[in-house]
Every structure is written in structure tokens, then in C-alpha cells.
N, C-alpha and C positions, 0 to 999 in steps of 0.2 A: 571680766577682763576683755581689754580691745583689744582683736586681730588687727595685723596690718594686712592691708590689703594688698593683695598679688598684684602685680603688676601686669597689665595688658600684656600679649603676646603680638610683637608688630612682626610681618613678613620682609620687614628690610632689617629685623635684626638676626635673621636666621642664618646660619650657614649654609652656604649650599652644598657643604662637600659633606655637612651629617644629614643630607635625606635618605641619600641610600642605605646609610645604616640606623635611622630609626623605621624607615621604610619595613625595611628586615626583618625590625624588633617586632614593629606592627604586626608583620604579619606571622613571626614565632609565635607571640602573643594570641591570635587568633588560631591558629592550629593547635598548640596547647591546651585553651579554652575547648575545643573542636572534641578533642583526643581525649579529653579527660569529662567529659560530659555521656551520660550512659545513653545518651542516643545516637551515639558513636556506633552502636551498636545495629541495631535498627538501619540506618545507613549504610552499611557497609550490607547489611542482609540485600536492603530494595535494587543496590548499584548491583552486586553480583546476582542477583535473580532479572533484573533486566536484558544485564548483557548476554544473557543464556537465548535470549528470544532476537534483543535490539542490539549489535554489536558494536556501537560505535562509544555503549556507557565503558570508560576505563575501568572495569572491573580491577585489573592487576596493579592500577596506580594506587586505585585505593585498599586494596589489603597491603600492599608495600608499604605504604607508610604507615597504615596503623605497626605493622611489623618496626617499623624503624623505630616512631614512638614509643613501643613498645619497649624495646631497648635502652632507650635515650631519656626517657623520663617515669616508665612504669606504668603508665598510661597510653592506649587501652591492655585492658589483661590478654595477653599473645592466646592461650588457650580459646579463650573465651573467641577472640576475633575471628581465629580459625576456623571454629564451628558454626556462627554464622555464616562466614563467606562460604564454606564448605554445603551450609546449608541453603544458601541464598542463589548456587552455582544448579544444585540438585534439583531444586524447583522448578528455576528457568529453565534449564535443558527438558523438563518434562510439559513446559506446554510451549515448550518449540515441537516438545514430539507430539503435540497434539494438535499442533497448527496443522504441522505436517501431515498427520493421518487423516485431517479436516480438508486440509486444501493445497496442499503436497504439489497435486498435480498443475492444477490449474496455477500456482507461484514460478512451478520450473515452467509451464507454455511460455508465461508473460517474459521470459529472458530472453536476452540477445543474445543467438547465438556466437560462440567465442568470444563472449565477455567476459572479465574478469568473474562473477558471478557463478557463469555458466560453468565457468572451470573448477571451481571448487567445488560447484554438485558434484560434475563428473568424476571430479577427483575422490567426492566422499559417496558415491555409488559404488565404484572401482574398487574401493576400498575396502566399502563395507564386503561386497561381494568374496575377495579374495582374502582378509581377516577375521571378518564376523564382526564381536563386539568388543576385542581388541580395539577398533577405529575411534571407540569412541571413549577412549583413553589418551592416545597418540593426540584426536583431534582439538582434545578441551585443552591445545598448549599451542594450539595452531593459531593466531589469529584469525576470525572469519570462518577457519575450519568446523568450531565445535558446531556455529548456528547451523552450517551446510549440513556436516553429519547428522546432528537431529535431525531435523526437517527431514532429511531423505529416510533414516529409519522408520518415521511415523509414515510417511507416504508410502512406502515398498511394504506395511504389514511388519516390521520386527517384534515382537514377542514383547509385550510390555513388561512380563517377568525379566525376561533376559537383559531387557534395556536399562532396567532400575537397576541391579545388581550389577555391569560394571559402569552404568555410570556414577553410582555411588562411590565407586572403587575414584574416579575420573576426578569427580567433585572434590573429597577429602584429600586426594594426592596433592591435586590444584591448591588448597586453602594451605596447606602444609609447606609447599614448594613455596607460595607468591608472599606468606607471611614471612617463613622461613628466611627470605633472601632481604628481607627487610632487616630482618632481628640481627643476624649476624654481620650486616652493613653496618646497621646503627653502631653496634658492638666493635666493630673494627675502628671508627672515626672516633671512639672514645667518648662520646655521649654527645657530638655536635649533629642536630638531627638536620639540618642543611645538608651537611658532606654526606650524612648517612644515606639522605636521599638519594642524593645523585650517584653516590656508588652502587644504591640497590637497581636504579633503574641502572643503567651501566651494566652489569650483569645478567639483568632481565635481557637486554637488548642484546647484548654477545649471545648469551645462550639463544635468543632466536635466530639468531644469523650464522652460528653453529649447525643448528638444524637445518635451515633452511640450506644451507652450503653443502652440506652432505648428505639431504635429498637431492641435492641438483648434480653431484658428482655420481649418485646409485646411481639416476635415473640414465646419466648419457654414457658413465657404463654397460649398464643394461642396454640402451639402445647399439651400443657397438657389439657389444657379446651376439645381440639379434643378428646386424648385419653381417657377423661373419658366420654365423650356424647357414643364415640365408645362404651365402658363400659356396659353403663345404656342401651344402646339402645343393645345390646349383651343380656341384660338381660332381657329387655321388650320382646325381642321376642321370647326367651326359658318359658317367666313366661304366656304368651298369648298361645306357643305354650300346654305347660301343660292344662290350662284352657280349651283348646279346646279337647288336650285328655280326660279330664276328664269328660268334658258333653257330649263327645260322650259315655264314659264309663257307665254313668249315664244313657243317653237315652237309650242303649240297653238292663242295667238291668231294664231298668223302662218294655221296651216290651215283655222281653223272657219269663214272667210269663201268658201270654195272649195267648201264643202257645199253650198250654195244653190245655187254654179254648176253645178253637177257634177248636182243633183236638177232643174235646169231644164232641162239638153241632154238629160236622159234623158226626159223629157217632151215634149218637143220631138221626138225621135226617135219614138214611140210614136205621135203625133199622126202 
């Protein structure tokens, strides 16, 4: 039996107003393929084990959207993604903490001081000092935070027992929270994994700016709460120091009247 043959595809008979939406297809087409492929897996492990060391790999883009996926077509399996990236998170933070107990010191010399950089050490020094390993829970939601926290526990000596056990706690909350906000996005848009997207990062991004907003509102509390104890206590020690001039002013007019008595009986006596 003879086919007929297809006809050439000319560029002057295209439309131009369907590129953007076979554009789109294209590349639903490709993330699908992507999402549904079991080295979906594997990748989502090497992104979140880098970013624990290298910050700049989007660890949270890519559990989101497996998360969204997840929802929107059933592919990748959500448990499954979890554990990786939950696993992928635990690794890296432990040879940042090994960088760190390797060459800790000599990384913070090489900084500028009050660079952007510089601050997040101090911040995740500050931290660790005054919560322990707390910080490095709080920190794996921080952008830039977590790398600083590691690195600084490995260089000050923290307890590699203590450090595995909550950043384990850090890593699974993390894989749980970033798929999480995926799944339930996906789930809200009704299975369009586009809008799924952009509402799970949308949320991502508010919940940062949440935090970051109400650190910055503790902090300039706390610095006014300082400046006024500075205040009170400026003032308790001018209002103690008065009181003290003043009994001393007191006891000496209480004795200067007892000179005279005391220079008349020895006169008296003498007589």
C-alpha cells in the first residue's frame, strides 16, 4: 500500500500567534518526559546534596516541581521524591560540615569584612552560640543561611553526633515542606502543572519574605527595648549616684555641729 507523502513544513506557513503555545507544549512535553523518567530521581538527590555545600544549585525549585508533578500527573512518586531530596539535603550539609572543620577558618579569613557573606557567618556564629542546634533547623529555610551554619559548626568543633541528629530533623522537615508546597499547589490549579508552578513558587517566595519580615521587625524591637534599659539603667545610676551624694551631705551636716562640743569640753578640761 502507498503512503502519501507529508507535505514539507514551510516557515511562511506557520502562524505566528501558535509558537507560544506549541512553545509551551514543547516544553510540557519535556518536563513530563523529565518527571516521569526514574532518573528523576537521582537528580533531585545530586541538586539537593550540592546545594548543602554550593548554594547557588536551586535545590527548592527542584523538589517543587517534582511536588507539583507529583499532583498534576502522578509522576514523580511524592514519597519517593521526598526521601531523596530529604536525603540529598543530609549529605550535603555534612561535607559542608567537613569543609568546614577542614578549612572553616582559613574561608571566614578570606572574607570581606561586612560583606554580605561575612554576615551570614556572624549571623550563623551568633546563632549557633545562643541556640545550639536549633540553628541548624531554622537555618536549612534560610537561603545562603544553611551553607553559613554548616561550615561554622564544622570549624568551632560542634559534636558530629549532635549535628547529624538535628540536621536530620532539618533535612526531612525541608524535603516534606518544599515538596509539600508543590503537591498541594499542583492540587489547587486542578492538574495544570504551569499554574501549579507558579503558585507553589509564589508561596515559597511569601513564606520567605514572611520570615524575613519578622526577623527584621524582632530585631529593631530588640534593638529599641536595648536602647531604653541603656536609658533606665543611665538613669538608675545618676539617681543612686545623687542619693549617695546626699547622705553623704547629710551625715556631715549631722557631725559638724559636735566640733564645737567636743573643742569646748577639751577646754574645759585644760582650764
Amino acid at each position: 500500500m502507498c503512503r502519501l507523502a507529508r507535505p514539507a513544513y514551510r516557515m511562511e506557513d506557520a502562524n505566528p500567534t501558535d509558537w507560544p503555545d506549541s512553545m509551551t507544549q514543547n516544553i510540557m512535553n519535556f518536563m513530563e518526559q523529565l518527571m516521569s523518567s526514574p532518573w528523576i530521581y537521582l537528580g533531585i538527590f545530586l541538586i539537593a546534596l550540592l546545594d548543602g555545600f554550593f548554594p547557588v544549585v536551586p535545590a527548592e525549585t527542584a523538589v517543587i516541581t517534582a511536588g507539583v508533578y507529583a499532583s498534576t500527573t502522578g509522576e514523580p512518586i511524592l514519597w519517593l521524591a521526598i526521601v531523596v531530596a530529604a536525603a540529598g539535603a543530609f549529605a550535603g550539609d555534612h561535607i559542608s560540615y567537613f569543609i568546614g572543620r577542614t578549612a572553616g577558618g582559613g574561608i571566614r579569613r578570606k572574607m570581606k569584612p561586612g560583606s554580605k557573606k561575612a554576615k551570614l557567618f556572624d549571623w550563623a556564629e551568633n546563632a549557633l552560640a545562643e541556640r545550639g542546634g536549633l540553628v541548624l533547623i531554622i537555618a536549612r529555610y534560610i537561603p545562603g543561611g544553611r551553607t553559613a551554619t554548616t561550615l561554622i559548626t564544622g570549624s568551632v568543633g560542634y559534636p558530629l553526633r549532635r549535628f547529624a541528629f538535628f540536621d536530620s530533623i532539618a533535612a526531612i522537615s525541608w524535603g516534606l515542606y518544599s515538596a509539600g508546597i508543590g503537591f498541594f499547589a499542583g492540587h489547587a490549579v486542578e492538574g495544570d502543572p504551569i499554574k501549579g508552578l507558579l503558585l507553589g513558587f509564589g508561596i515559597a517566595v511569601s513564606i520567605t519574605v514572611l520570615h524575613e519580615t519578622v526577623s527584621f521587625l524582632r530585631k529593631r524591637a530588640k534593638r529599641r527595648r536595648e536602647a531604653l534599659l541603656g536609658v533606665e539603667s543611665a538613669g538608675a545610676v545618676a539617681g543612686a549616684a545623687g542619693v549617695t551624694a546626699g547622705a553623704e551631705t547629710l551625715v556631715t551636716e549631722a557631725l559638724v555641729p559636735e566640733v564645737p562640743a567636743t573643742a569646748a569640753m577639751a577646754d574645759a578640761k585644760a582650764e
